[in-house]
C-alpha positions in Angstrom: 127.4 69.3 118.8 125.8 72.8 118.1 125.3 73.1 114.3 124.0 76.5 113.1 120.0 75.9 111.8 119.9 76.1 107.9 120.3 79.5 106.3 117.3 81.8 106.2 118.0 82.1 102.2 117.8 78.0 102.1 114.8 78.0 104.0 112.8 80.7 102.2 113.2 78.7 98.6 112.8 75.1 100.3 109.0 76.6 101.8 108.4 78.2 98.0 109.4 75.0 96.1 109.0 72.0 98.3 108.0 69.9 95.4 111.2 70.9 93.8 113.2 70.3 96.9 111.5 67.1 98.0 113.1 65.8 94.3 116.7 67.4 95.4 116.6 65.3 98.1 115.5 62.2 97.0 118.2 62.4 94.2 120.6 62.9 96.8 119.5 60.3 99.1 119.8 57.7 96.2 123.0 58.9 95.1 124.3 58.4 98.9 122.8 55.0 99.1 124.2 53.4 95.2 127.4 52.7 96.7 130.0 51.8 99.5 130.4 55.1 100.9 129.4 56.5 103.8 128.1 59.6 104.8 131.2 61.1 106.6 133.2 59.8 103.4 130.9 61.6 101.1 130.0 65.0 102.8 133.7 64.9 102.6 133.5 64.7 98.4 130.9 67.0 98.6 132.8 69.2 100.5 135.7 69.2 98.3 133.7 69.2 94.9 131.8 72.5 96.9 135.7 74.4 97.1 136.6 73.3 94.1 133.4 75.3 92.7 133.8 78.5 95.0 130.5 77.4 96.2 130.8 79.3 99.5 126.9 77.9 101.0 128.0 74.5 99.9 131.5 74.3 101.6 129.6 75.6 104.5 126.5 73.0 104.2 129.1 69.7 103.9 131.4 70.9 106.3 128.9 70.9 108.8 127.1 67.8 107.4 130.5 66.1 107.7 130.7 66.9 111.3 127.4 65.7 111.7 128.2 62.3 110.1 131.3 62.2 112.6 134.3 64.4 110.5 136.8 65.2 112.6 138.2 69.0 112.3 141.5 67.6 110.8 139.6 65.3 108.1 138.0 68.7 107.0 141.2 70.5 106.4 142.7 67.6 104.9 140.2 67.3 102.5 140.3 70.8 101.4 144.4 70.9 101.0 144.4 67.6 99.4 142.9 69.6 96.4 145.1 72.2 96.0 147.0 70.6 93.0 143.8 70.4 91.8 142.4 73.5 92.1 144.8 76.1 93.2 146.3 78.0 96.5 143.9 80.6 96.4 140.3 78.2 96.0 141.8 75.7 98.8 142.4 79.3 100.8 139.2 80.9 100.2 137.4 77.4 101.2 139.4 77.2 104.3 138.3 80.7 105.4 134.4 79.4 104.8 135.0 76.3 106.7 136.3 78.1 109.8 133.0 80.3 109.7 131.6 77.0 110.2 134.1 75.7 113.0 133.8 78.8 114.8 130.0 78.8 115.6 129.9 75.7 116.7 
């Protein structure tokens, strides 16, 4: 699967504050590993906590993470109307738009 590299942005402030970044990480490697879930299931969370944000990067960065870890394109949707109660019509719309940024450059 072609995934996009990571944003120039992202990249720029990753090489300026690696110490900072290097901490990011290893918070969110811990936080992966203290319980049952796997990394499909929560790029999947983190996908849906990303929409329910307007966190446009994010929804981008877990949706392709997600595929990575083996997401199907349906589990992606699903995840993002499943919150609609949740969050509203027009977040779950505006996160589907981003996600399909992502599906159409793979």
């Amino acid at each position: 699967m072609d995934i996009k590299c990571l944003p120039d942005h992202y990249s720029k402030l990753r090489a300026r504050f690696k110490d900072y970044f290097d901490a990011l990480d290893n918070l969110g490697e811990k936080a992966r590993h203290a319980g049952p879930l796997d990394d499909k299931s929560a790029h999947l969370i983190q996908l849906a906590a990303a929409a329910a944000i307007f966190s446009e990067g994010s929804v981008h960065s877990h949706a392709r993470r997600a595929l990575l870890a083996g997401a199907t394109e349906e589990e992606l949707y699903h995840t993002l109307l499943i919150i609609t109660s949740t969050v509203g019509f027009p977040t779950v719309a505006a996160a589907i738009s981003w996600l399909e940024d992502v599906l159409q450059n793979r």
